[in-house]
DONURO-715873 format. One line per 2 residues: their letters; for each residue x, y, z of C-alpha. Coordinates in steps of 0.25 Angstrom, whole numbers, plus 5000, padded with zeros to 4 digits. Layout:
// DONURO-715873
a) X:Y:Z  ...
END
This chain:
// DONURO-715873
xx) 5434:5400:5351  5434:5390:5360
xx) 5447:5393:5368  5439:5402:5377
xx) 5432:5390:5383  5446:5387:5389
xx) 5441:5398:5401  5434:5388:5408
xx) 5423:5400:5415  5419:5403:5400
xx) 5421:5387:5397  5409:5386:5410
xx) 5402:5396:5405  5400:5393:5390
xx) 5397:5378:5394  5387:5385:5404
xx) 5379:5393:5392  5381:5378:5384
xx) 5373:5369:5393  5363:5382:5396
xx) 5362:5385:5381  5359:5370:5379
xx) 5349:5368:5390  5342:5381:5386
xx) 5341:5373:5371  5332:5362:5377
xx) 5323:5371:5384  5320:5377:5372
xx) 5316:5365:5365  5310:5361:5378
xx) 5303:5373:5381  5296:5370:5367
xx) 5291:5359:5368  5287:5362:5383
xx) 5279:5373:5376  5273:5362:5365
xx) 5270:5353:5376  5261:5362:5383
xx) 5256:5373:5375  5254:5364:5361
xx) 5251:5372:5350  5255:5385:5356
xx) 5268:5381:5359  5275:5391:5351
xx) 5267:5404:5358  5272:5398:5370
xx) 5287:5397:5364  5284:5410:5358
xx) 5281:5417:5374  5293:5409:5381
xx) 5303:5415:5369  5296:5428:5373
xx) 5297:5425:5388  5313:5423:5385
xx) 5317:5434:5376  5306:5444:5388
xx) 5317:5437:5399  5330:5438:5392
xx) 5326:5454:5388  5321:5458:5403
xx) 5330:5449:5413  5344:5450:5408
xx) 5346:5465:5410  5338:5462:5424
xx) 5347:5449:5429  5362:5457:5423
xx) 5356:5470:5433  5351:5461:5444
xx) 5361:5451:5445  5373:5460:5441
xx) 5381:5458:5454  5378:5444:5456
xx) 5389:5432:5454  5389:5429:5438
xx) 5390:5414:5443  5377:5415:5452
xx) 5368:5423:5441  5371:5413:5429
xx) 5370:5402:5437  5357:5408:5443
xx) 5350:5409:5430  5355:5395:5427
xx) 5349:5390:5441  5335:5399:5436
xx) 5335:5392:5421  5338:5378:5427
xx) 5327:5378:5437  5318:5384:5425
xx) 5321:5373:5416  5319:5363:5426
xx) 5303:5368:5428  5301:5368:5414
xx) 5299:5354:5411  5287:5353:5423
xx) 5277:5364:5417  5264:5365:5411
xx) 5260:5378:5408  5264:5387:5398
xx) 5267:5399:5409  5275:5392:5415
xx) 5285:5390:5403  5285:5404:5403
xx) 5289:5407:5415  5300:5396:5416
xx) 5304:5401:5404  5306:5416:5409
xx) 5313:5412:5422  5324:5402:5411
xx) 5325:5415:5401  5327:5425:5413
xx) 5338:5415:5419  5344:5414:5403
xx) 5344:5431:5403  5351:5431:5417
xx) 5361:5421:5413  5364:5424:5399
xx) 5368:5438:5401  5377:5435:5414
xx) 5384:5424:5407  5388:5432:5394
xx) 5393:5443:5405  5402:5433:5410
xx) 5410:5431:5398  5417:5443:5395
xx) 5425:5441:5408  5426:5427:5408
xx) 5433:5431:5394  5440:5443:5393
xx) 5447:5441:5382  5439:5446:5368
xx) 5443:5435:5360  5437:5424:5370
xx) 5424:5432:5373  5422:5432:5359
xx) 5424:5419:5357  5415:5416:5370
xx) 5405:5425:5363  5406:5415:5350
xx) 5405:5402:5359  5392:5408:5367
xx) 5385:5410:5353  5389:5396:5348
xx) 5384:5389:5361  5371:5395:5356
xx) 5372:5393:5343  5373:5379:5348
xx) 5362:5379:5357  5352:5383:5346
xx) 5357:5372:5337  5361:5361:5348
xx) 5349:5362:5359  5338:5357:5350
xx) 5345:5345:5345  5350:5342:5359
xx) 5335:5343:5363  5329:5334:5353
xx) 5338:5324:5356  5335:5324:5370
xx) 5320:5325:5366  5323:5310:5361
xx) 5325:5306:5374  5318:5316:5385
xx) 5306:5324:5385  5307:5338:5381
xx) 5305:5342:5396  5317:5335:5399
xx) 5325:5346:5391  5321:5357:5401
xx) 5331:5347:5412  5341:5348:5399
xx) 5338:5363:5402  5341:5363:5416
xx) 5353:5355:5414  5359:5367:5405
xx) 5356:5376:5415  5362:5367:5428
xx) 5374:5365:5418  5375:5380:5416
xx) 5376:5383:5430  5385:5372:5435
xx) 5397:5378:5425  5393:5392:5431
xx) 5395:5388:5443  5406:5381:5441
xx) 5413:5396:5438  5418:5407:5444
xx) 5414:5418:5435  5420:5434:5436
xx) 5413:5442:5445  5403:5454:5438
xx) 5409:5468:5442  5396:5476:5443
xx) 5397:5491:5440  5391:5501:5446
xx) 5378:5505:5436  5375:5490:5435
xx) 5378:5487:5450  5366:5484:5461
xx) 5366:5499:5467  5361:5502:5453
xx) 5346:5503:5450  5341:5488:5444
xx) 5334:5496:5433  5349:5502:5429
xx) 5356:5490:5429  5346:5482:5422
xx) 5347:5493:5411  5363:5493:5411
xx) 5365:5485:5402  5354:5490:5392
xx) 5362:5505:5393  5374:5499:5390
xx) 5371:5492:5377  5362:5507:5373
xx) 5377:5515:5378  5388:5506:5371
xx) 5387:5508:5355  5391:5492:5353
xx) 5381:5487:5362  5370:5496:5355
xx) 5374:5490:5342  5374:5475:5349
xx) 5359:5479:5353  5354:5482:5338
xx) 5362:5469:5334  5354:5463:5344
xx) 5340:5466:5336  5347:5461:5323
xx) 5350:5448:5328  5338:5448:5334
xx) 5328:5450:5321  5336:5439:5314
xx) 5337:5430:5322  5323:5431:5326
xx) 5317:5430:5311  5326:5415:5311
xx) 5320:5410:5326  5306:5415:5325
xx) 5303:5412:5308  5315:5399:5305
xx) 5302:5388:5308  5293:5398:5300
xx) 5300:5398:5289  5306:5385:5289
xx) 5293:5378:5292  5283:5387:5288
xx) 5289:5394:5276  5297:5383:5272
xx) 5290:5370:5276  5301:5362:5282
xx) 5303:5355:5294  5309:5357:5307
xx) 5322:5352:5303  5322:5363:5294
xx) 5319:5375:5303  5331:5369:5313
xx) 5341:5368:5300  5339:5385:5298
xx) 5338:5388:5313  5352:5382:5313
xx) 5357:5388:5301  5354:5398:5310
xx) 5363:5395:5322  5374:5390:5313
xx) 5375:5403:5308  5375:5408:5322
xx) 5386:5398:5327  5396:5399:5315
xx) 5396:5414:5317  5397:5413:5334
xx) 5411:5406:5330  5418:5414:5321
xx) 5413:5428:5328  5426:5429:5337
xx) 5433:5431:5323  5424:5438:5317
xx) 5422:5449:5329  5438:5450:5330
xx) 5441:5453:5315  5429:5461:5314
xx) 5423:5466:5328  5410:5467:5335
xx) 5402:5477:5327  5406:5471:5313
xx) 5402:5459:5316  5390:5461:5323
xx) 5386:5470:5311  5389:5460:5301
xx) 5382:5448:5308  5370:5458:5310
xx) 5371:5462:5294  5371:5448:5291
xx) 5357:5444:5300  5349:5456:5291
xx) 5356:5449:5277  5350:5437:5282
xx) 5337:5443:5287  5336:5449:5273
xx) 5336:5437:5264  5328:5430:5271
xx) 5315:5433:5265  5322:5429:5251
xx) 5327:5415:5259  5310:5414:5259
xx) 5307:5416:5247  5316:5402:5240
xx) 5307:5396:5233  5317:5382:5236
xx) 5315:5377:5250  5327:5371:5251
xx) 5335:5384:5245  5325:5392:5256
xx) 5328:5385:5267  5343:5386:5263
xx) 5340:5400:5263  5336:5402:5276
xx) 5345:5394:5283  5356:5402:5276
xx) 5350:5415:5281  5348:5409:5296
xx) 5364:5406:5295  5366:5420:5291
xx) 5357:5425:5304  5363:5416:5312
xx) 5378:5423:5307  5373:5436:5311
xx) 5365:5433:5325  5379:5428:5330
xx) 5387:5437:5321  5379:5449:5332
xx) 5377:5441:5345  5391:5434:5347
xx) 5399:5448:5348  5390:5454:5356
xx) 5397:5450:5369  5408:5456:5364
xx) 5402:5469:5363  5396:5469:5375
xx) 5408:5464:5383  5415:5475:5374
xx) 5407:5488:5377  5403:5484:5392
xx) 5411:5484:5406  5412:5470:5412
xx) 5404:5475:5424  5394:5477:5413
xx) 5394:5464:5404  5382:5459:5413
xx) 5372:5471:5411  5378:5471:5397
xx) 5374:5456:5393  5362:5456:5398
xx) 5358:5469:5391  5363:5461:5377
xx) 5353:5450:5382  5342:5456:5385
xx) 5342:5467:5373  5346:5455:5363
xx) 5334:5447:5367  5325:5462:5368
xx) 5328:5460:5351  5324:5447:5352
xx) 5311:5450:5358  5309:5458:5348
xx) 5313:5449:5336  5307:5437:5340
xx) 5291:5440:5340  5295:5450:5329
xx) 5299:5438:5319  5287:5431:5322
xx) 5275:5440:5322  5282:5446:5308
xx) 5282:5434:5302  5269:5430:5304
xx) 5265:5445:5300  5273:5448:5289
xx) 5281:5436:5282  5292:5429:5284
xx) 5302:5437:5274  5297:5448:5280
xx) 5299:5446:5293  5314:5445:5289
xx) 5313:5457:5283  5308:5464:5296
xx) 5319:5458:5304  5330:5457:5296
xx) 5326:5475:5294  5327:5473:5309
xx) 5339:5468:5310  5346:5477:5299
xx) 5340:5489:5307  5347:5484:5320
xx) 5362:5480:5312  5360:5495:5306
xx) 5358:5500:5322  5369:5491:5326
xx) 5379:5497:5316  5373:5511:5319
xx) 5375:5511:5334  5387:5502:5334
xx) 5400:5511:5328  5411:5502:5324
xx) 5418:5513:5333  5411:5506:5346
xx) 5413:5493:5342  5423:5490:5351
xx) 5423:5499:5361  5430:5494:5372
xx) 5435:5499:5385  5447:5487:5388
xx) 5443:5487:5402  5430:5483:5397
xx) 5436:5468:5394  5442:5467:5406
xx) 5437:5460:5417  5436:5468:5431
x) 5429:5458:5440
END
């Protein structure tokens, strides 16, 4: 998997998402403590509105950048947004109301939602070959795998030294890094076709990418995956500390041994997708790994119900490796089928339509899982999303006819800039 690092553009650009990945990891533990610093006890409604804030910019700006920044140097957009998240970062260690979190936090998540997309666009033609974007596909899902797990611990240890506003610089330093390997680049040219190109209505290119997804049978299917991954992995983000701590009456260590159950489960699968997808293809796999996050959604009301803590929390941490199989199973293929069922000239109206929809499911999920689990219960609230997602995987199937799975036209994967 690693050979593909050998192309020193994509070897610049993985190192890129890296040191972003990791600075965005300190401002998330920064941005928390920042919030507790100031807003005391109410410091999880403010964490509450800034993950609002985020998943609000991710849904509504990516479409808007991949329209309005279509014909503009890949370069100068990605390093743009990096410039946009730097200078953010670097105002959030002087502020002192709670507005004005949010509002730095907006202008970093709509830098992320213009950078991500464009910088996943990129890669199809930086590696034309199927092989290696697959297996640029399992690297991207491994360096965040390892941000999840790596990021807090690099930040407590730099809390033994520094104060947690000196993380936001650790922040900025990501982003600087980011931008200097960008730079350092000369990237394909987009090609820019005419029904997203400037002489077409904003409105209409905005929505390109959206109609494409609701035209091409595999990209529906990738949509309903979406919702699937989404009402899982929502049920282990929002409920793990309420179950851990609450239901179970551990400690914090605790609740960070099953969150990383979680992303091992995640990681092991990001490195053997590449042979998974060639023996099996997109559609099976994806289905499979979708199949696998409603088994695990499905017992974990029995996981509950153990009487023996320590067999519970074994429970529990077994089913959150199990979701953690499926949520990459789904999401590290997805590039392909993109790349797969859309025009070069359309990767970046394609992308940021996979963003902004993913994160619409998140939306939904997020405040989903928490006011049900206050409402209803726990185990009940898995039953809700775990019925969410097996409705979804059944759509999936539905829309996605092992016909269309790889729907190709060769010209497709053929880089015309």
């Amino acid at each position: 998997m690693l050979t593909v690092l050998r192309d020193r553009t994509y070897r610049h650009l993985y190192l890129a998402q890296v040191i972003a990945l990791t600075g965005t990891g300190l401002a998330t533990v920064a941005i928390a403590l920042l919030a507790y610093d100031i807003a005391g006890a109410d410091a999880g409604r403010v964490l509450g509105a800034a993950l609002t804030i985020k998943m609000v910019a991710y849904v509504a700006v990516a479409p808007l950048a991949a329209a309005l920044f279509s014909r503009l140097p890949r370069r100068r957009v990605l390093v743009g947004a990096d410039t946009v998240r730097l200078v953010a970062a670097l105002c959030l260690p002087f502020v002192s109301e709670i507005w004005q979190i949010y509002v730095l936090i907006a202008v970093m998540q709509a830098a992320s939602a213009t950078f991500t997309p464009a910088f996943q666009a990129i890669i199809p033609s930086v590696l034309p070959d199927e092989e290696d974007y697959t297996r640029a596909l399992s690297l991207s899902r491994v360096a965040y795998d390892l941000e999840a797990v790596l990021s807090p611990l690099l930040a407590a240890l730099l809390l033994l030294v520094v104060s947690s506003s000196t993380l936001f610089f650790g922040t900025a330093a990501g982003f600087l890094g980011s931008a200097l390997l960008v730079v350092s680049l000369v990237l394909p040219r987009a090609d820019v076709t005419a029904e997203d190109g400037a002489q077409s209505p904003l409105s209409k290119r905005v929505l390109h990418g959206v109609r494409m997804f609701m035209r091409s049978t595999p990209l529906r299917g990738v949509m309903a995956l979406n919702l699937a991954v989404a009402a899982a992995g929502a049920y282990v983000l929002v409920q793990t500390v309420v179950i851990v701590r609450g239901s179970f009456g551990l400690g914090e260590d605790a609740v960070a041994v099953a969150l990383a159950a979680n992303g091992l489960g995640s990681l092991l699968t990001a490195l053997i997708v590449p042979r998974l997808v060639r023996g099996s293809g997109e559609r099976r796999v994806m289905l499979t790994s979708a199949v696998a996050l409603v088994v695990a959604m499905a017992a974990v009301p029995a996981a509950l119900n153990v009487n023996a803590l320590p067999a519970a929390m074994v429970a529990v941490c077994a089913l959150w490796f199990v979701v953690g199989v499926g949520w990459a199973g789904v999401e590290t293929p997805v590039g392909r089928v993109i790349a797969a069922n859309t025009r070069p000239a359309d990767h970046p109206a394609a992308f940021a339509a996979q963003f902004s929809l993913s994160h619409a499911c998140w939306l939904l999920t997020y405040p989903l899982a928490g006011v049900l689990g206050i409402a209803i219960g726990l185990s009940r609230t898995a039953w809700v999303l775990g019925a969410l997602a097996a409705a979804a995987t059944v759509v999936a199937a539905a829309l996605w006819r092992p016909a269309g799975d790889r729907v190709r036209d060769e010209t497709n994967r053929s880089v015309a800039h």
